[in-house]
C-alpha positions in Angstrom: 27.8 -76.1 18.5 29.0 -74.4 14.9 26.2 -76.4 13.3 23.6 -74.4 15.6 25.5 -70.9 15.2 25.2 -71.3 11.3 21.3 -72.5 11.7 20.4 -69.4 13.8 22.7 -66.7 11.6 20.8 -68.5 8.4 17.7 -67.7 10.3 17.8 -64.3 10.7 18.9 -63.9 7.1 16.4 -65.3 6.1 13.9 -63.2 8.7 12.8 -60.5 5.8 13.7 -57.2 7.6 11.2 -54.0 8.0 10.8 -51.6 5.8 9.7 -48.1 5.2 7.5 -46.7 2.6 5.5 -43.2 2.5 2.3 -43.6 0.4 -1.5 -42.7 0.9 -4.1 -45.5 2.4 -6.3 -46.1 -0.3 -9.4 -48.4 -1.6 -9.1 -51.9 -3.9 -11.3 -50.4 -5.8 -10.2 -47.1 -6.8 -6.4 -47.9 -6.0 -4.1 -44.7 -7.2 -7.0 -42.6 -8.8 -10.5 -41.3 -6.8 -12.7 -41.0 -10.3 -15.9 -38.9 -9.6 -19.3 -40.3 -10.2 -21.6 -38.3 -12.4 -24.7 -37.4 -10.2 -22.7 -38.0 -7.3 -21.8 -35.1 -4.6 -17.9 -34.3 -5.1 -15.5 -36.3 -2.2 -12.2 -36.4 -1.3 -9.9 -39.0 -1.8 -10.5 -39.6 2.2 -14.2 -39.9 1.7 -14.3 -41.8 -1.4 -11.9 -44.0 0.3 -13.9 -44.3 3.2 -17.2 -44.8 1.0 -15.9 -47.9 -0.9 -14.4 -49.7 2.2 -18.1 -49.1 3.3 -19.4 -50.6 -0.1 -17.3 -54.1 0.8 -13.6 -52.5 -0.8 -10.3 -53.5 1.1 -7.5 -51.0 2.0 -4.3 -50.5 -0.1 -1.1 -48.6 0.1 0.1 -46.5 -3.1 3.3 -45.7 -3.4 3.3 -43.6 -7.1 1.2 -45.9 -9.2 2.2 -49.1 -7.5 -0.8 -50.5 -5.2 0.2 -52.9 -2.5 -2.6 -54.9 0.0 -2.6 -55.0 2.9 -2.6 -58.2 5.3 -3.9 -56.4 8.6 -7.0 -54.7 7.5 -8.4 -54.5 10.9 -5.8 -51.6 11.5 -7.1 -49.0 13.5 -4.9 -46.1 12.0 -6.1 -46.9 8.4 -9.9 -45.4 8.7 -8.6 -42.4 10.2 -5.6 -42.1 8.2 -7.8 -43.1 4.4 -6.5 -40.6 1.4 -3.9 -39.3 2.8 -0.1 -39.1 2.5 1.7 -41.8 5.4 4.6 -42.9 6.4 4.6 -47.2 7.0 6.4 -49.7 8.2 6.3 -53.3 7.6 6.9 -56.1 6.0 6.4 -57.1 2.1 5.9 -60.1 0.8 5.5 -60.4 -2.7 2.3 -57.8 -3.3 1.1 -58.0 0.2 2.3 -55.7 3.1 1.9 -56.2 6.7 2.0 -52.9 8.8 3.4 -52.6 11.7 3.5 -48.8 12.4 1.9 -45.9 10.2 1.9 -42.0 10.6 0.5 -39.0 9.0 2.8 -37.0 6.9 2.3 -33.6 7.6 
């Protein structure tokens, strides 16, 4: 009986705990900084973001000038929420973050 009370609390120390991060959803490619083009109409960061998911790119989250990936591209919020400031939760592992809820910071 003790043996299994010790196995299940060592499990859920183990179990890494969510966390909370605010950030903006951005591109692989272009990470923290949106660089303009020469010859290229002006974007936002929302639209350049947008445009290099579009050109094969995969979403990230920056927090200051740290970029992490993320696991669950196929999020619906992340389009809709590209360039801007957010609010996530999740889970990080190493460089990678799962996300299991986002919002726009207003």
């Amino acid at each position: 009986m003790k043996v299994w009370l010790v196995l299940i609390l060592l499990a859920l120390l183990a179990t890494p705990a969510q966390q909370t991060w605010t950030g903006t959803i951005s591109d692989s490619q272009c990470k923290a900084h949106h660089e303009q083009t020469e010859g290229v109409e002006e974007m936002t960061d929302a639209q350049c973001t947008v445009a290099c998911i579009r050109g094969g790119s995969k979403y990230v989250f920056v927090v200051e000038e740290k970029v992490y990936v993320i696991a669950n591209q196929d999020l619906p919020d992340l389009a809709k929420l590209a360039g801007v400031t957010v609010k996530v939760a999740g889970e990080l592992k190493g460089e990678v973050l799962t996300i299991s809820k986002i919002e726009r910071i207003p």
